[in-house]
Backbone and ligand atoms as CSV (ligand in chain L), in Angstrom:
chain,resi,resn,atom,element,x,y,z
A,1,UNK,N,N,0.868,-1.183,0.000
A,1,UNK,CA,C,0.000,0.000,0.000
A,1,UNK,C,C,0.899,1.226,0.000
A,2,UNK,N,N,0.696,2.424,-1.073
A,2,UNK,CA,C,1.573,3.526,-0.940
A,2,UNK,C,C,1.138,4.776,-0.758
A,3,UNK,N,N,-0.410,4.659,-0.885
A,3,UNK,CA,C,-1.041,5.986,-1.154
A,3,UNK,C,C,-0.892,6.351,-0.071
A,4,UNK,N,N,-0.350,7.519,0.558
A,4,UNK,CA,C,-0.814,8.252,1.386
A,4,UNK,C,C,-1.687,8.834,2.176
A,5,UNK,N,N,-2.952,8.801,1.830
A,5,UNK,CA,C,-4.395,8.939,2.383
A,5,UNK,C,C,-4.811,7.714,3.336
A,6,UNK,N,N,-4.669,6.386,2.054
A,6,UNK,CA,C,-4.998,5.508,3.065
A,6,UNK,C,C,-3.358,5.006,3.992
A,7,UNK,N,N,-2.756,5.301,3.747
A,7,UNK,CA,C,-1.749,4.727,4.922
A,7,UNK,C,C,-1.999,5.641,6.532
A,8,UNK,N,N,-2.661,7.103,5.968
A,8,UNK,CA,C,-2.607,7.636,7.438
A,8,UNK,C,C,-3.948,7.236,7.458
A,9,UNK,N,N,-4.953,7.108,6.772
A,9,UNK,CA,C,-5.749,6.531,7.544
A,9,UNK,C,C,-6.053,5.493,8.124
A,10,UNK,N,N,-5.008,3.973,7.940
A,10,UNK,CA,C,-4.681,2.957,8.834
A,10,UNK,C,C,-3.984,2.997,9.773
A,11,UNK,N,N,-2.990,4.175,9.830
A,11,UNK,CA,C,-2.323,5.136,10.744
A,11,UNK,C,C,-3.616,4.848,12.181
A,12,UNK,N,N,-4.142,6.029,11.701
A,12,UNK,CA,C,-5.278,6.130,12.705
A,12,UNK,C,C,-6.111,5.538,12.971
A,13,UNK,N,N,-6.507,4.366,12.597
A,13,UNK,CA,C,-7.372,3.102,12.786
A,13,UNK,C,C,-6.726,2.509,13.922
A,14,UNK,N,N,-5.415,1.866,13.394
A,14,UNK,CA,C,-4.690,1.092,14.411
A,14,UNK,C,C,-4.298,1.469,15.429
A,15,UNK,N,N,-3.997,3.115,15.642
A,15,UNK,CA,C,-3.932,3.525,16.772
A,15,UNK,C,C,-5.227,3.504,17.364
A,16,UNK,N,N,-6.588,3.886,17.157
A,16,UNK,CA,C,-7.622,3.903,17.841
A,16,UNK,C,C,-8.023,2.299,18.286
A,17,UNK,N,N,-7.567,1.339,17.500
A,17,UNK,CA,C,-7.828,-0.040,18.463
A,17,UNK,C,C,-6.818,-0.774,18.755
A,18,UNK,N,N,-5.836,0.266,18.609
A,18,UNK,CA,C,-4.723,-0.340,19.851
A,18,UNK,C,C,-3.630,-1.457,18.911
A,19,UNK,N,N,-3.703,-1.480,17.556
A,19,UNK,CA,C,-3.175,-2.593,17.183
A,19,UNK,C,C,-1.225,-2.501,17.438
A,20,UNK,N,N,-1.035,-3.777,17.527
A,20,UNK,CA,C,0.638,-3.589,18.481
A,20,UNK,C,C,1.639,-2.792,17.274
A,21,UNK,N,N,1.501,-3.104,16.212
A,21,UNK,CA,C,2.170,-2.090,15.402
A,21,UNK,C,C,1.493,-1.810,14.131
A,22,UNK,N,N,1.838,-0.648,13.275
A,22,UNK,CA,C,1.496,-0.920,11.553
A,22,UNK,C,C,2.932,-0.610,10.572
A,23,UNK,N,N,2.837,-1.930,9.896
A,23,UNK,CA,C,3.801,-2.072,8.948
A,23,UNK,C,C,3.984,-1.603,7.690
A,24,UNK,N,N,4.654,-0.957,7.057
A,24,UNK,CA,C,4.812,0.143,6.031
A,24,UNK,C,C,5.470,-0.276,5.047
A,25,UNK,N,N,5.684,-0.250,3.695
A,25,UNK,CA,C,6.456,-0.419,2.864
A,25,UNK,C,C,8.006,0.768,3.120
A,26,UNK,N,N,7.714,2.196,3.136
A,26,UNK,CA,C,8.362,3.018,3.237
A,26,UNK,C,C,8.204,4.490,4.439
A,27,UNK,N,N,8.866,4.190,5.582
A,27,UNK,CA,C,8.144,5.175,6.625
A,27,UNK,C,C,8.323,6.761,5.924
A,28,UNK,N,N,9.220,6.697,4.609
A,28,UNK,CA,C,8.945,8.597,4.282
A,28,UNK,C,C,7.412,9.026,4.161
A,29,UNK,N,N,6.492,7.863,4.164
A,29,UNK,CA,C,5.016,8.377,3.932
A,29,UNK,C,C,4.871,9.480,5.071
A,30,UNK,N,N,5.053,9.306,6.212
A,30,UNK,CA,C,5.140,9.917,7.472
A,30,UNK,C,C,5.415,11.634,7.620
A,31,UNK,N,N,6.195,11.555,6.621
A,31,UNK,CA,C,6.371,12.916,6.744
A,31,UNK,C,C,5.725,14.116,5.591
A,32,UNK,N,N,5.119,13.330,4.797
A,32,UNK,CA,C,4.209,13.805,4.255
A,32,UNK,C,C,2.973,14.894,4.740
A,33,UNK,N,N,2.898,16.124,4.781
A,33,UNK,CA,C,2.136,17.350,5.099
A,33,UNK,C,C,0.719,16.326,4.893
A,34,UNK,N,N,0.228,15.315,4.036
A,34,UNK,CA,C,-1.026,15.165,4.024
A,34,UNK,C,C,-1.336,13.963,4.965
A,35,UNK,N,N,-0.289,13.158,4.864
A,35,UNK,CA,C,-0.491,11.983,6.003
A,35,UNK,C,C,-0.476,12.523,7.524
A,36,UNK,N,N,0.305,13.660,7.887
A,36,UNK,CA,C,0.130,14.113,8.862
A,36,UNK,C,C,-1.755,14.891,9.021
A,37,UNK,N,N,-2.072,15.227,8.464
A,37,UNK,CA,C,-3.846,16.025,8.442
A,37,UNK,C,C,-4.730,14.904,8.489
A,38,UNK,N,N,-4.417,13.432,8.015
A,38,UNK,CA,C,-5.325,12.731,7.674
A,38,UNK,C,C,-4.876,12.081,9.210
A,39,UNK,N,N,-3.579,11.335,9.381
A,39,UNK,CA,C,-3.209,10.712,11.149
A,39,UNK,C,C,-3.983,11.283,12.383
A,40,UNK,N,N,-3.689,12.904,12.175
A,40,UNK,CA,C,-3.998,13.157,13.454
A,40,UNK,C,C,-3.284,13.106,14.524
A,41,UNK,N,N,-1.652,12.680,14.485
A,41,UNK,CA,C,-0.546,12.578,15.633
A,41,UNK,C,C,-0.696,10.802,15.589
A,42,UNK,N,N,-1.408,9.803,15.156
A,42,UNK,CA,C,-1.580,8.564,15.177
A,42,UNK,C,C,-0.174,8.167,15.783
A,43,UNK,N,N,0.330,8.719,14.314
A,43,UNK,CA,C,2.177,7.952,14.433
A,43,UNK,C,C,3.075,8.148,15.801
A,44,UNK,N,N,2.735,9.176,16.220
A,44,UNK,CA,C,2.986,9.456,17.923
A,44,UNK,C,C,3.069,8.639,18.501
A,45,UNK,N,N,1.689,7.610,18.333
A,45,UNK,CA,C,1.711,7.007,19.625
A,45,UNK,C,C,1.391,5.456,19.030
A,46,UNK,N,N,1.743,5.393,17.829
A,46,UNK,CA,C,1.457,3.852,17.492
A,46,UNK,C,C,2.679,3.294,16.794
A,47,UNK,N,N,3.404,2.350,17.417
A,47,UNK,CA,C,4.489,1.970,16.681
A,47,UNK,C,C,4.543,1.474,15.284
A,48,UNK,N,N,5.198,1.997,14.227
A,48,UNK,CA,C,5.358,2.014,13.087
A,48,UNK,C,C,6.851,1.614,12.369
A,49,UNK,N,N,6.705,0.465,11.844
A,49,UNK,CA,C,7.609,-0.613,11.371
A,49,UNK,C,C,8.113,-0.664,9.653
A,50,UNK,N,N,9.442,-0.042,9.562
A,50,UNK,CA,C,9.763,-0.002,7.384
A,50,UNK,C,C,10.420,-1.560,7.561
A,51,UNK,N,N,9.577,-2.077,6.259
A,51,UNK,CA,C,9.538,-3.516,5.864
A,51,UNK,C,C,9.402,-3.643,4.126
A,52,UNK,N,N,10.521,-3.113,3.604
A,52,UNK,CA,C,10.511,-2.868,2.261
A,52,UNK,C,C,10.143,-3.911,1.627
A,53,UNK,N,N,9.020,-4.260,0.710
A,53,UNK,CA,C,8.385,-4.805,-0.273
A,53,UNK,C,C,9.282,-6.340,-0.600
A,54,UNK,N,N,10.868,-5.646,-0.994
A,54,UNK,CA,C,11.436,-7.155,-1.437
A,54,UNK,C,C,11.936,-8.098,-0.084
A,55,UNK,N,N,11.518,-7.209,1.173
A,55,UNK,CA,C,11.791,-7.939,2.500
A,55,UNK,C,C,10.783,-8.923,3.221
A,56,UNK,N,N,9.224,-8.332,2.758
A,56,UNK,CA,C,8.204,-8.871,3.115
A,56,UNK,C,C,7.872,-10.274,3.762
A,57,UNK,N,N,8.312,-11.097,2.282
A,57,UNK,CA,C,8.337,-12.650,2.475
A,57,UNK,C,C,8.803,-13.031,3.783
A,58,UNK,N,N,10.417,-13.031,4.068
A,58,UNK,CA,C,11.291,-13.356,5.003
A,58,UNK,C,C,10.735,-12.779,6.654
A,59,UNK,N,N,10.360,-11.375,6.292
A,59,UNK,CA,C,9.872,-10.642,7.534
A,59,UNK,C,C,8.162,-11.605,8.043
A,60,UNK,N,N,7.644,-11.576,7.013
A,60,UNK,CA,C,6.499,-13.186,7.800
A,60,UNK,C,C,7.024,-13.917,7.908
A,61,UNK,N,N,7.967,-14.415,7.642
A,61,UNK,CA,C,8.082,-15.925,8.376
A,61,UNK,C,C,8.891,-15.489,9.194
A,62,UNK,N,N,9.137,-14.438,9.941
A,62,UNK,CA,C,10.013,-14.239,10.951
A,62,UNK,C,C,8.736,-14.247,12.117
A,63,UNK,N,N,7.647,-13.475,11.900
A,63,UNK,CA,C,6.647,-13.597,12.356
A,63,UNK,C,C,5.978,-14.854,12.579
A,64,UNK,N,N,5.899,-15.568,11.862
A,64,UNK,CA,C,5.517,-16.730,11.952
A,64,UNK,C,C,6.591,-17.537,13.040
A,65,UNK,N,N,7.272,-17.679,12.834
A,65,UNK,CA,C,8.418,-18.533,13.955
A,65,UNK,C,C,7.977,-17.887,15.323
A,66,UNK,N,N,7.812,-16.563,16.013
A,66,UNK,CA,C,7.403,-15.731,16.978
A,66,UNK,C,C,6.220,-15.847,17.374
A,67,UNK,N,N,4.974,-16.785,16.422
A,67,UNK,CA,C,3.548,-17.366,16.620
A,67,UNK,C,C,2.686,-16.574,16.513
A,68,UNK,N,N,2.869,-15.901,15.413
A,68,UNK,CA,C,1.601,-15.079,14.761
A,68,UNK,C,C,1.093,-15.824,13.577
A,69,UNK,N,N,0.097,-15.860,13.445
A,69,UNK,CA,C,-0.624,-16.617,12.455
A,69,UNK,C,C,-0.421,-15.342,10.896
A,70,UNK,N,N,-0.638,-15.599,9.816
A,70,UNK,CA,C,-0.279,-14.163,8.976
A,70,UNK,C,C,-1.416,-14.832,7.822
A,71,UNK,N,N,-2.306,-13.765,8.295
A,71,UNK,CA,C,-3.730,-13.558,7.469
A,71,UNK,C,C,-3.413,-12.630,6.494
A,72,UNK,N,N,-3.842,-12.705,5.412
A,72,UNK,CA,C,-4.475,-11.734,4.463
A,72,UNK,C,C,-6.068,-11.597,4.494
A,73,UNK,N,N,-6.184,-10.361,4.002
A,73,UNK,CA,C,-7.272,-9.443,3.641
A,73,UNK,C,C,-7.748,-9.392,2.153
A,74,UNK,N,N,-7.756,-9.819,1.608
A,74,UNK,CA,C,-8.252,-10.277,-0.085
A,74,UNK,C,C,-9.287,-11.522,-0.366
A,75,UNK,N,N,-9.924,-10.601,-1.874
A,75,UNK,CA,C,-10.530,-11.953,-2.000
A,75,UNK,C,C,-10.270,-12.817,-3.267
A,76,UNK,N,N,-10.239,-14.443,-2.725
A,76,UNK,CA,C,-9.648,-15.124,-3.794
A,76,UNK,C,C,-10.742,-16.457,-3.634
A,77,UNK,N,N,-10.435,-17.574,-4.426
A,77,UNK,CA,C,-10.868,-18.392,-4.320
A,77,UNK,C,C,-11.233,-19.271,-3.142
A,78,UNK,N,N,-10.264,-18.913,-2.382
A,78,UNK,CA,C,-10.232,-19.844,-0.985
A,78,UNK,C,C,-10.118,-18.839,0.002
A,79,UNK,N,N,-10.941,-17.877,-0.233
A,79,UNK,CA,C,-10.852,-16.624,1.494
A,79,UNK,C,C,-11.793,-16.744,2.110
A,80,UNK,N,N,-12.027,-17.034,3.178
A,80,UNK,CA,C,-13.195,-17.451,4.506
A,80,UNK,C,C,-13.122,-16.167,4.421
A,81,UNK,N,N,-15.088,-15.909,5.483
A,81,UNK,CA,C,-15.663,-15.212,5.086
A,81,UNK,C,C,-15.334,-14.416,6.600
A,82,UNK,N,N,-15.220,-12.888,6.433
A,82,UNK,CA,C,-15.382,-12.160,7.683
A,82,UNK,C,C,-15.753,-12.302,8.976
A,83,UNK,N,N,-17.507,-12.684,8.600
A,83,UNK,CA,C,-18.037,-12.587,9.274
A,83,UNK,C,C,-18.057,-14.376,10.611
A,84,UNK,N,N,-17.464,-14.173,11.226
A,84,UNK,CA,C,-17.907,-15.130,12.654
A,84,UNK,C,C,-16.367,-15.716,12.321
A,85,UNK,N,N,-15.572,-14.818,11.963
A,85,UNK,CA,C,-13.911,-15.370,11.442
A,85,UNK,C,C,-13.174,-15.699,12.932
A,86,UNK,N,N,-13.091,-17.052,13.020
A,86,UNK,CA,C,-12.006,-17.026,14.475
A,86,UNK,C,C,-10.686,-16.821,14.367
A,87,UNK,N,N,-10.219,-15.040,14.494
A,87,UNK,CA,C,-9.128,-14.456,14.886
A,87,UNK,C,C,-8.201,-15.508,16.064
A,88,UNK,N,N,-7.097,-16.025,15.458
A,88,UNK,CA,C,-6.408,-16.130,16.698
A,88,UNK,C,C,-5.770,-14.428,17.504
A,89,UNK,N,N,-5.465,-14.905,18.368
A,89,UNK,CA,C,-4.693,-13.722,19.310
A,89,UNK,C,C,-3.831,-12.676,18.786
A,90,UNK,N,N,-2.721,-13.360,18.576
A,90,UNK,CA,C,-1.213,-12.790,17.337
A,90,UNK,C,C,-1.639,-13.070,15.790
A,91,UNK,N,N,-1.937,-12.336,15.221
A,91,UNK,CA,C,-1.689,-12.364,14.110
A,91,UNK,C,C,-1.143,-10.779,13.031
A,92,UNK,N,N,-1.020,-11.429,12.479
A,92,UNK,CA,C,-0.614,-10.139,10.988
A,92,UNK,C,C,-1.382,-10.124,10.272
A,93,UNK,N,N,-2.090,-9.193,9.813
A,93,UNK,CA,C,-3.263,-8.413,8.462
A,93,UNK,C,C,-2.281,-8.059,7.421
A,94,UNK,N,N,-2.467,-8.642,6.141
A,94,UNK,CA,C,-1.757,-8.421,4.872
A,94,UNK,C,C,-3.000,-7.362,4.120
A,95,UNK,N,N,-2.682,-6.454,3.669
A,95,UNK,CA,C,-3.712,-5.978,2.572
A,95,UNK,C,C,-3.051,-5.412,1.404
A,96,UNK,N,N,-3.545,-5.595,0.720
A,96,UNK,CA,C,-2.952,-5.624,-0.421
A,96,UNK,C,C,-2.632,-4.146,-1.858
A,97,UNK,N,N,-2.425,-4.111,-2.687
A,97,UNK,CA,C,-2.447,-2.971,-3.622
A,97,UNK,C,C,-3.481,-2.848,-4.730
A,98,UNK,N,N,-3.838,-1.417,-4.662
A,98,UNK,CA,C,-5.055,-1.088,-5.419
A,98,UNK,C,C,-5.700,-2.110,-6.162
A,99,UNK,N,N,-4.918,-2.177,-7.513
A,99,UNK,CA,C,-5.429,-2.529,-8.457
A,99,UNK,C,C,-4.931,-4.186,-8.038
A,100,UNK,N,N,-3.617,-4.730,-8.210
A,100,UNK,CA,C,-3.231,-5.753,-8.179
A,100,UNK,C,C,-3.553,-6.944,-7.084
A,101,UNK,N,N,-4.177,-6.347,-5.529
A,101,UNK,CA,C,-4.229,-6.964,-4.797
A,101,UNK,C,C,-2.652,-7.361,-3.961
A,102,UNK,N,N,-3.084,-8.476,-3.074
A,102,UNK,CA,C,-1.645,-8.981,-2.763
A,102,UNK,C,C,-0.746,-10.079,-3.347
A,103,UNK,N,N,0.237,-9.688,-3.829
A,103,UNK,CA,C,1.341,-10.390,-4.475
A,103,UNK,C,C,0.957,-11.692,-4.187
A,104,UNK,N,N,1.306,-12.765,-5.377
A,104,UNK,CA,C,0.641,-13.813,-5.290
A,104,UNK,C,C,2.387,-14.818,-4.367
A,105,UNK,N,N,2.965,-13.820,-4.722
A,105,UNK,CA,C,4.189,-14.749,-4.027
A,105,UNK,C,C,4.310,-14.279,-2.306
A,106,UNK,N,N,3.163,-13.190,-2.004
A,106,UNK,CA,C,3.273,-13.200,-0.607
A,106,UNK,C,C,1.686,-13.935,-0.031
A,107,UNK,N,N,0.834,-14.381,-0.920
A,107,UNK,CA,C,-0.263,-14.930,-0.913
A,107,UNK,C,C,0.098,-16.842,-0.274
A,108,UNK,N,N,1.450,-17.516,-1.103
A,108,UNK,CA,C,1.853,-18.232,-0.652
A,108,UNK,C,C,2.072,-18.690,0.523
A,109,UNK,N,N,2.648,-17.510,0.915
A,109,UNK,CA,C,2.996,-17.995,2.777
A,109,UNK,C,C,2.224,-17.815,3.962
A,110,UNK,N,N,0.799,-17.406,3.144
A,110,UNK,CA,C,0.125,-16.729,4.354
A,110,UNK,C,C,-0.593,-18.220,4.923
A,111,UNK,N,N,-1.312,-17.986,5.969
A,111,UNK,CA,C,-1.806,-18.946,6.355
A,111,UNK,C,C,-3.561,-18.954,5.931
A,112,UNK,N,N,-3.832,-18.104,5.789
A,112,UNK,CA,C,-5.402,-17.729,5.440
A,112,UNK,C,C,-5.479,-16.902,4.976
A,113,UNK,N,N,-6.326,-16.370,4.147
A,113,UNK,CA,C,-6.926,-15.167,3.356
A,113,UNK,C,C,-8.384,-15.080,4.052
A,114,UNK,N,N,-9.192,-13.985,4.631
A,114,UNK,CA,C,-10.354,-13.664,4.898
A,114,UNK,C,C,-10.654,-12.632,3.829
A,115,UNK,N,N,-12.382,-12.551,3.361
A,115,UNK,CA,C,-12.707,-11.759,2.418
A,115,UNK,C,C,-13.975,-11.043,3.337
A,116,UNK,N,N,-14.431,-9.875,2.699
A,116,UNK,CA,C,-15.614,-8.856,3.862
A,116,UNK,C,C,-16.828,-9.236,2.454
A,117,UNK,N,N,-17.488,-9.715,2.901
A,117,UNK,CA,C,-18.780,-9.734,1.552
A,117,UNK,C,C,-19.077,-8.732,1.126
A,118,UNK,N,N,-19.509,-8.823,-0.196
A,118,UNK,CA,C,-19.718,-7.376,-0.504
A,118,UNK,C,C,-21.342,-7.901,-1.159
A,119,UNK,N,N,-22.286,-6.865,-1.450
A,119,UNK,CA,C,-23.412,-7.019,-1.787
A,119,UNK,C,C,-23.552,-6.172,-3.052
A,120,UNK,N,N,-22.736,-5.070,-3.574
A,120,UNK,CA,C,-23.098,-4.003,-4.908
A,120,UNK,C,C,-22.617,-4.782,-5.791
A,121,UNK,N,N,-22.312,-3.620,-6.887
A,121,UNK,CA,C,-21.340,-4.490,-8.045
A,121,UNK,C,C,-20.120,-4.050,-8.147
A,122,UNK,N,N,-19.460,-3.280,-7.839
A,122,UNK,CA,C,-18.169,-2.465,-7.214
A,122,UNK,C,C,-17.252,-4.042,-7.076
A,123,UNK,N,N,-16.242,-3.508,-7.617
A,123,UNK,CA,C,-15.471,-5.353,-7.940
A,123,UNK,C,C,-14.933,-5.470,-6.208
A,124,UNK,N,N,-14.261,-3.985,-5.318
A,124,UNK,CA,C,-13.762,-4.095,-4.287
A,124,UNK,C,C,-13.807,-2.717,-3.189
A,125,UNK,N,N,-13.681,-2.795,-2.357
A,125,UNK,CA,C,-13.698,-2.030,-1.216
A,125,UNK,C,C,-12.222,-1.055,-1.483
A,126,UNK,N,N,-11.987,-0.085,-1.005
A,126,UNK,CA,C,-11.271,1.132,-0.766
A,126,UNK,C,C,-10.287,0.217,0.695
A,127,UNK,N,N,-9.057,0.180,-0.020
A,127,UNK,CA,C,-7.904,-0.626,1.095
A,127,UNK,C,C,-7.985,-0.063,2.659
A,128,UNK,N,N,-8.181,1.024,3.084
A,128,UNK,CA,C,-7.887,1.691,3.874
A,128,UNK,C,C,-9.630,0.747,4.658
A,129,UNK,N,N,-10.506,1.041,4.061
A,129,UNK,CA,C,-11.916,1.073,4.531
A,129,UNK,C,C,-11.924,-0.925,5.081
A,130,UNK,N,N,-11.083,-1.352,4.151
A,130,UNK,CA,C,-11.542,-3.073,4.533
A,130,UNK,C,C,-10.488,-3.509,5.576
A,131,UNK,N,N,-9.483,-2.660,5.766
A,131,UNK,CA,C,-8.284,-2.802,6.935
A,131,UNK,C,C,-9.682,-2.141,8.055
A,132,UNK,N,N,-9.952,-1.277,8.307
A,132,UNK,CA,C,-10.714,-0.584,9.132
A,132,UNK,C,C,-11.807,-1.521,9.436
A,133,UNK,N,N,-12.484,-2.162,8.533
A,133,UNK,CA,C,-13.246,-3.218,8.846
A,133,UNK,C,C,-12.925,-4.252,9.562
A,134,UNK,N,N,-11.999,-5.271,8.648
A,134,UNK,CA,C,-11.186,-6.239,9.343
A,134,UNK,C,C,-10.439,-6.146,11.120
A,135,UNK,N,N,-9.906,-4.786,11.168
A,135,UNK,CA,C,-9.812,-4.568,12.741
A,135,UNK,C,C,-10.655,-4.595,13.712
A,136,UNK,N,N,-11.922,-3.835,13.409
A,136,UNK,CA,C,-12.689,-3.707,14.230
A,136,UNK,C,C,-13.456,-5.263,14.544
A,137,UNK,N,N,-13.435,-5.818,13.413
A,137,UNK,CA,C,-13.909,-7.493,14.065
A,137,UNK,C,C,-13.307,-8.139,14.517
A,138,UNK,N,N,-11.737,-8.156,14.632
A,138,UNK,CA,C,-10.874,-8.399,15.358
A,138,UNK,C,C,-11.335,-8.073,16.863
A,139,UNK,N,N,-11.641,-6.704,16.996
A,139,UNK,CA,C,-11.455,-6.300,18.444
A,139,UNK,C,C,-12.918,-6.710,18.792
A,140,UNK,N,N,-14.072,-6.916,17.926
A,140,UNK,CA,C,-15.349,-7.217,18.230
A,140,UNK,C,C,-15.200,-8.807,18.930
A,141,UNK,N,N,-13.732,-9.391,18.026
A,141,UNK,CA,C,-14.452,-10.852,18.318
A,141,UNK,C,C,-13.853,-11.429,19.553
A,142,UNK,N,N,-12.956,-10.574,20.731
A,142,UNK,CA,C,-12.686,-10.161,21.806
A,142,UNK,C,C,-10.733,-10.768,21.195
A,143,UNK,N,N,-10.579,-11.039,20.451
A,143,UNK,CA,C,-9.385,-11.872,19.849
A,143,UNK,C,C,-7.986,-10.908,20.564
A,144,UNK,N,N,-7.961,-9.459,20.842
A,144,UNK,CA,C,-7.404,-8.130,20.863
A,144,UNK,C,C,-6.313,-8.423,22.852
A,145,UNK,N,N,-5.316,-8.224,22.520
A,145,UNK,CA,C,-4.750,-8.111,23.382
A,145,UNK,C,C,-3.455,-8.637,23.626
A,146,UNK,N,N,-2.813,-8.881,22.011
A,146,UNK,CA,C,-1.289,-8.938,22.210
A,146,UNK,C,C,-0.328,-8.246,22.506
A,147,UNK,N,N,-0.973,-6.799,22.118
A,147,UNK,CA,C,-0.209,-5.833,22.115
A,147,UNK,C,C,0.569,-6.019,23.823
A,148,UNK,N,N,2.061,-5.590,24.113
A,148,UNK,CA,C,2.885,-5.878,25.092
A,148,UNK,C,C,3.234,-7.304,25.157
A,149,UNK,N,N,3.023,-7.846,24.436
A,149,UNK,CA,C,3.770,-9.533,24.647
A,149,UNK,C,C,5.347,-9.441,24.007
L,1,SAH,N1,N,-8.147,-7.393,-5.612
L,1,SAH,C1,C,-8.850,-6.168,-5.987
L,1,SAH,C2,C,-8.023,-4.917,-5.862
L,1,SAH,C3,C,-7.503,-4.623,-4.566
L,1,SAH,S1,S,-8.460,-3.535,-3.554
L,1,SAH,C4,C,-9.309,-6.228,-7.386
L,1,SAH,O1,O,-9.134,-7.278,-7.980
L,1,SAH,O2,O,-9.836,-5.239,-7.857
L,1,SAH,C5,C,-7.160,-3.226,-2.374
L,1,SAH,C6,C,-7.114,-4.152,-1.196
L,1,SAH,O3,O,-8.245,-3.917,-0.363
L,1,SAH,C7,C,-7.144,-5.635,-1.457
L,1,SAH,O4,O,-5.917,-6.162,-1.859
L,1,SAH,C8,C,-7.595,-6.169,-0.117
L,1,SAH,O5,O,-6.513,-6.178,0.815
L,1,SAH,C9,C,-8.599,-5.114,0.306
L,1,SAH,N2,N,-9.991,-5.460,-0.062
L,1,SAH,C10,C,-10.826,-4.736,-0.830
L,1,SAH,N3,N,-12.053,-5.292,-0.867
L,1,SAH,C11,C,-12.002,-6.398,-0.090
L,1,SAH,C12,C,-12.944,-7.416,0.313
L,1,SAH,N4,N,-14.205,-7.394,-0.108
L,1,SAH,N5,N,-12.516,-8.409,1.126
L,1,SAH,C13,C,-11.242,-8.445,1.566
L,1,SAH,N6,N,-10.307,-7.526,1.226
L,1,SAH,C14,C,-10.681,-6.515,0.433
């Protein structure tokens, strides 16, 4: 994800439900005059992690060894459905790029893909809006409370 709009606005998602960090392709988004208006100071107080694109792969399975489960957020053939999704505890949210979705070579290592139903004809949801979704059922489904481990 690179746009700026939605990165501060996952900025500020994850800080409002507490998530233990958010992972970035490139932290110069940060200093961006517009990511700062859209955050709100988010980055202040929510730890924020540069995990450059060709590092990705290696950096989940580093996660993975540490016992986070590493979900994606896309929809594909085999993505369980949102709704009544049993979140383990630790995990990682992958979401993916505009048009392309998530890399099919980081699609490999994940352990699950979850998809948010959609009901229009709109092929997909706005990245920022289905991360915002996906969290909040996280914290709905009481799953929330790694953060400090
Ligand atoms: N794969 C989409 C484009 C990506 S939309 C397409 O073929 O048009 C950008 C990102 O938003 C996706 O990679 C995914 O992470 C997320 N996203 C959008 N709609 C979604 C949905 N209904 N379920 C799960 N993730 C979704």
């Amino acid at each position: 994800v690179d746009k700026v709009p939605n990165l501060a606005g996952l900025a500020r998602t994850c800080e409002i439900f507490r998530a233990e960090r958010l992972v970035v392709g490139d932290l110069e988004c940060t200093r961006d005059p517009e990511f700062e208006s859209i955050s709100v100071t988010a980055e202040k107080h929510l730890p924020m992690q540069e995990v450059p694109p060709a590092d990705l792969v290696p950096w989940l399975e580093s996660m993975r060894l540490r016992g986070y489960a590493l979900l994606g957020l896309e929809q594909t053939a085999t993505s369980r459905t949102l709704v009544g999704f049993p979140f383990p505890r630790k995990c990682v949210l992958v979401l993916g790029r505009e048009r392309e979705g998530i890399d099919p070579g980081v699609l490999e290592v994940l352990d699950a893909t979850v998809e948010i139903p959609q009901l229009g004809l709109l092929r997909s949801l706005n990245v920022h809006v289905s991360g915002a979704i996906c969290v909040y059922e996280y914290v709905r489904s009481g799953a929330e409370g790694a953060r400090g481990d």
